[in-house]
C-alpha positions as CSV (number, residue, x, y, z in Angstrom):
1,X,86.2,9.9,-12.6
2,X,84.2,8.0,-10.6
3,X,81.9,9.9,-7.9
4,X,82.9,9.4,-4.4
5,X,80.8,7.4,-2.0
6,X,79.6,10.9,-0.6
7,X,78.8,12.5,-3.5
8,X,76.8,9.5,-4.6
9,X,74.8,8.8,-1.2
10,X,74.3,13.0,-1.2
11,X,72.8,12.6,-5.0
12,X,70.8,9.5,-3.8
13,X,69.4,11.5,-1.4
14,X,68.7,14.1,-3.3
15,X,66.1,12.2,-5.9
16,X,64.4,11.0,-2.4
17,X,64.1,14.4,-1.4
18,X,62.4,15.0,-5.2
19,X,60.0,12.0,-4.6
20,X,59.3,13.1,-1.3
21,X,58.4,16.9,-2.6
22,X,56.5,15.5,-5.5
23,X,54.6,13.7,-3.3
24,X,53.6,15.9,-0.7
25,X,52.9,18.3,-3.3
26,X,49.9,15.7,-5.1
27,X,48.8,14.8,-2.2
28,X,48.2,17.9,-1.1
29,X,46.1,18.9,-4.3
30,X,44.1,15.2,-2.9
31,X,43.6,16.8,0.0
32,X,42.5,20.1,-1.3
33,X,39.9,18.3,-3.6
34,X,38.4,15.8,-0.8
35,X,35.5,17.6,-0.2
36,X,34.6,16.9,-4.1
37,X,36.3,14.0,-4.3
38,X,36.2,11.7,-0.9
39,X,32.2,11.7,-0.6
40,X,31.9,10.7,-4.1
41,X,34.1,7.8,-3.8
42,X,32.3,7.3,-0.5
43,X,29.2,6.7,-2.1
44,X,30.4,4.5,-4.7
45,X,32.0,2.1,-2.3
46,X,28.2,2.6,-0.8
47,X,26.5,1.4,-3.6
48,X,28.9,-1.4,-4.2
49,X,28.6,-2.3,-0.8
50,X,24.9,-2.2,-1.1
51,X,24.8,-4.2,-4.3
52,X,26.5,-6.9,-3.0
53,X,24.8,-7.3,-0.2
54,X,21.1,-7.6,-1.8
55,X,19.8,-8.6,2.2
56,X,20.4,-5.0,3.2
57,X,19.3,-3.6,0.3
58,X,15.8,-5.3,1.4
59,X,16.0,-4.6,4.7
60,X,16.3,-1.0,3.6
61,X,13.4,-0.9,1.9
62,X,11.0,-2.5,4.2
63,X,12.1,0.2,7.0
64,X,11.1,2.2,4.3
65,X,8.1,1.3,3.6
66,X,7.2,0.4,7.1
67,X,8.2,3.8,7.9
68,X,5.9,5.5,5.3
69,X,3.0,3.1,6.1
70,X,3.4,4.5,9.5
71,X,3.2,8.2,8.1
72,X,0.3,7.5,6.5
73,X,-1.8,5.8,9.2
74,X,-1.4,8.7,11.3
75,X,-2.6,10.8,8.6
76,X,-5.8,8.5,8.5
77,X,-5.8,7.9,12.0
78,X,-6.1,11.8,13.0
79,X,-8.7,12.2,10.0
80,X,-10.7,9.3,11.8
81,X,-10.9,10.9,14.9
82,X,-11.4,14.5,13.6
83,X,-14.1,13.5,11.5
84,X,-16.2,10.8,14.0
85,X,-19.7,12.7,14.0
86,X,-20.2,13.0,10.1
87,X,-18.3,9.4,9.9
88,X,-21.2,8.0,11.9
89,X,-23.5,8.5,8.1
90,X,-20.5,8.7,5.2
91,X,-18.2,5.8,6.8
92,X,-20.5,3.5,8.4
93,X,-24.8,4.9,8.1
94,X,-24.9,4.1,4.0
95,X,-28.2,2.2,2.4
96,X,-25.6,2.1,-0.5
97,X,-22.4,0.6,1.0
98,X,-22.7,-3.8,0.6
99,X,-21.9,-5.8,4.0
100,X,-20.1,-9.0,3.9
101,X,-21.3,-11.1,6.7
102,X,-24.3,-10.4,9.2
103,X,-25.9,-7.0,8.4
104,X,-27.3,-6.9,12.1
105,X,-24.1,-7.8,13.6
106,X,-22.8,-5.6,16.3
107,X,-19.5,-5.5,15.3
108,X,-18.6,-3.1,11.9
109,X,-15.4,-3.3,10.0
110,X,-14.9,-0.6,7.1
111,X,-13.0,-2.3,4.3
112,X,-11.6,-0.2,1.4
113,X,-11.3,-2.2,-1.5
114,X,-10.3,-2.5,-5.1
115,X,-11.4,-5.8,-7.6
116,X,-8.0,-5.3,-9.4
117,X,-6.0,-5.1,-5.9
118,X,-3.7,-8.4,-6.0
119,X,-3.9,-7.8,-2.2
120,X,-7.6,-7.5,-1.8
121,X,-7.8,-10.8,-4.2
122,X,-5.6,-12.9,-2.1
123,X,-7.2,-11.7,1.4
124,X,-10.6,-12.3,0.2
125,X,-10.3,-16.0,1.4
126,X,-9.2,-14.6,4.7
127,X,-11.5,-12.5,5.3
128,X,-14.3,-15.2,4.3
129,X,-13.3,-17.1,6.7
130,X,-12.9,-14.8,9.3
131,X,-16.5,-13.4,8.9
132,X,-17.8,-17.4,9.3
133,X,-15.6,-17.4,12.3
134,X,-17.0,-14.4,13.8
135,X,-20.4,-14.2,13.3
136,X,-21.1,-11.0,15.0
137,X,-18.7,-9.0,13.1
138,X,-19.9,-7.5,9.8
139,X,-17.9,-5.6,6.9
140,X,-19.0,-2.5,5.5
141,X,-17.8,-2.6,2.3
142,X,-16.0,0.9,0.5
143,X,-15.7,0.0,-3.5
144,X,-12.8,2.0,-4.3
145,X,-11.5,2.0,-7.5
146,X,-8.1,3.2,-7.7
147,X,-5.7,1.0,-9.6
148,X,-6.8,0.6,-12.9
149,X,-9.8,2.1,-15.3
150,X,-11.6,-1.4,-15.1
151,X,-11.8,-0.8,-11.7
152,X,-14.6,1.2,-11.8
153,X,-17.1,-0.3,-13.9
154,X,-16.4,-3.3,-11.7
155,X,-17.0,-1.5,-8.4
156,X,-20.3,-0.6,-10.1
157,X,-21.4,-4.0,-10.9
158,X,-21.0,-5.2,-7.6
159,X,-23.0,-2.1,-6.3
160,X,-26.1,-2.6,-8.3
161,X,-25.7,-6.6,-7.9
162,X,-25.9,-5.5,-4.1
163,X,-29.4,-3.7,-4.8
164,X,-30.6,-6.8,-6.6
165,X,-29.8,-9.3,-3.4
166,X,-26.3,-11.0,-4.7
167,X,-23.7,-8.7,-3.6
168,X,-22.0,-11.6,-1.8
169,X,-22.0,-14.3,-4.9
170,X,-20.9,-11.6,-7.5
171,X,-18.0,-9.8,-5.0
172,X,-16.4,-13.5,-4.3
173,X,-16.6,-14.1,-8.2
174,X,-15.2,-10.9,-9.0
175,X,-12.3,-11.2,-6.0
176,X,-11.1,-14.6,-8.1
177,X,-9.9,-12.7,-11.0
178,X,-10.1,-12.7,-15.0
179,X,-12.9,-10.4,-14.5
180,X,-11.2,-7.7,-17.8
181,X,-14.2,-7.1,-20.5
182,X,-18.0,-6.5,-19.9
183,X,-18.6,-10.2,-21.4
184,X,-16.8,-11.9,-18.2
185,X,-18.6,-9.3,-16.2
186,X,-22.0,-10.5,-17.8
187,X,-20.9,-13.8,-17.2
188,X,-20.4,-13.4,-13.5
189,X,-23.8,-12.1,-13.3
190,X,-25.4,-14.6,-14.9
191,X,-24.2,-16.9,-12.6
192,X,-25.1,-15.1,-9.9
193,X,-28.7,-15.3,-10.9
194,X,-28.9,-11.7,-12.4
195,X,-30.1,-10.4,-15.4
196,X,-26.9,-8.9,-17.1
197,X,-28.6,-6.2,-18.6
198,X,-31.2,-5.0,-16.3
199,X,-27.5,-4.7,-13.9
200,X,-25.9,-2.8,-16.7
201,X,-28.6,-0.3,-17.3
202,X,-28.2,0.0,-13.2
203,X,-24.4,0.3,-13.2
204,X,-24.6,3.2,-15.3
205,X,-26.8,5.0,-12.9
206,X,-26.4,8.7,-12.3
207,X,-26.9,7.4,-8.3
208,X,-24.3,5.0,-7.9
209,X,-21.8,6.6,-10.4
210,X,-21.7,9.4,-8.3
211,X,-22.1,7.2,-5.0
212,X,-18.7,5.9,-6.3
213,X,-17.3,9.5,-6.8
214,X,-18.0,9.9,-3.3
215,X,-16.4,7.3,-1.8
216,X,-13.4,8.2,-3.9
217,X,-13.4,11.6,-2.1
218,X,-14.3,9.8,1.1
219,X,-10.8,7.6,0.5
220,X,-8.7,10.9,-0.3
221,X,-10.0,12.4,2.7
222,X,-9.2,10.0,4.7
223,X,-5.5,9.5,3.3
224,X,-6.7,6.0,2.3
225,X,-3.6,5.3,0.0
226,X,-3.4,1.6,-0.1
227,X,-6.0,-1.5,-0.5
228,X,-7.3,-3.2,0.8
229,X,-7.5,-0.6,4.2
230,X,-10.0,-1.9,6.9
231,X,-11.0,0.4,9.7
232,X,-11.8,-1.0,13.0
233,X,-13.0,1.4,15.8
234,X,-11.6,4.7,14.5
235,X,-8.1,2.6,13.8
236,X,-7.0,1.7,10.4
237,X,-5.5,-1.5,8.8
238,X,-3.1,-1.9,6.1
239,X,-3.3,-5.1,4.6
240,X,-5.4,-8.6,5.5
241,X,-3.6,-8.7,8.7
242,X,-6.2,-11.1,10.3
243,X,-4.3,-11.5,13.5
244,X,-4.5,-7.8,13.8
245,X,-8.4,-7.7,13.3
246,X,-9.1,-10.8,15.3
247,X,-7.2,-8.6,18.7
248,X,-8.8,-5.4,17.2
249,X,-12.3,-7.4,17.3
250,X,-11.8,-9.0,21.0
251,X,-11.1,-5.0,22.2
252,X,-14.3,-4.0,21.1
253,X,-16.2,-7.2,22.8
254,X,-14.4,-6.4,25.8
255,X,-15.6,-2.5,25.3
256,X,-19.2,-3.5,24.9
């Protein structure tokens, strides 16, 4: 016999009432795991969010690093400033350290530098030409080989070339790169008007190796993380930001 109207629309209802109870009852066990489950899938729809929007991934990461950068000038900053009187003959009183530009200038900038520093290599020109434009500034120069073990023997180099008179023709050669065995070193001296070997026997000096180990403690000290890192009047620089030094520079004319 065929079911009623009533008795079919009452067992209708009753495999709604099934789905219904089935239902609540997963999505109850959902709810029960969210805390394990929800920020996991949040972070994957991060990610893919992220991923596909490679602008914000960038932006990220430069407030990152700007934010770090910022860290760690205020690290060198407060060193700066809690360090001035003994600064006066490690930073800026060395017979040791070169100077790029007028050695009598009024005007010292502390630059931090490494020959393998793609930075320092590319700001060299800048900074060239920001010495000629300001002739009574002068840069103390920090050879501080950090990035790679050629780093050294090159920072040494350039500090006995700097006892022999040719600091400036040997630095420029050495900022231009391809500088990677003691041959191209020799040949950059040669052409500097040095005698490669008489600067070799000097490199390896007990004097300046340990001048270098100095500075290199010097650096550390001074959370000097990055180069090339010029210093102008107690305030440090991250980078060849010229239009930085150039206002930095004006400020201290003003102050004198």
């Amino acid at each position: 016999m065929p079911e009623s109207s009533s008795q079919s629309s009452y067992g209708g209802w009753r495999d709604i009432q099934g789905h219904i109870t089935t239902g609540l009852a997963v999505f109850a066990v959902i709810l029960a795991g969210a805390p394990y489950v929800l920020p996991q899938v949040q972070a994957w729809q991060t990610q893919q969010g992220l991923l596909e929007r490679p602008a914000m991934l960038q932006a990220a990461s430069e407030k990152l690093q700007a934010q770090a950068d910022a860290a760690v000038a205020t690290k060198t900053r407060e060193a700066l400033k809690a360090r001035a009187e003994s600064l006066k003959t490690t930073l800026y009183g060395s017979k040791m350290d070169p100077i790029l530009g007028n050695p009598a200038a009024p005007i010292k900038i502390v630059e931090f530098l490494d020959y393998n520093c793609t930075y320092c290599r590319s700001g060299a020109p800048l900074v060239k030409a920001f010495l000629e434009a300001n002739p009574d500034v002068a840069i103390i120069i920090k050879e501080y080989p950090v990035i790679s073990k050629n780093s050294r023997p090159l920072a040494a180099y350039a500090l006995a070339a700097a006892e022999a008179g040719k600091y400036e023709a040997v630095h420029y050669a050495f900022m231009s790169g391809g500088v990677d065995s003691e041959a191209e070193a020799h040949a950059v001296l040669a052409k500097a008007g040095l005698n490669p070997q008489t600067i070799q026997a000097r490199m390896s000096s007990e004097d300046i190796q340990n001048y270098i180990t100095e500075t290199l403690v010097l650096g550390d000290d001074l959370a000097i993380t990055g180069t090339p890192t010029f210093i102008i009047d107690g305030e440090p620089y991250n980078g060849t930001n010229i239009p930085a030094m150039t206002a930095a520079v004006e400020k201290l004319r003003k102050k004198s």
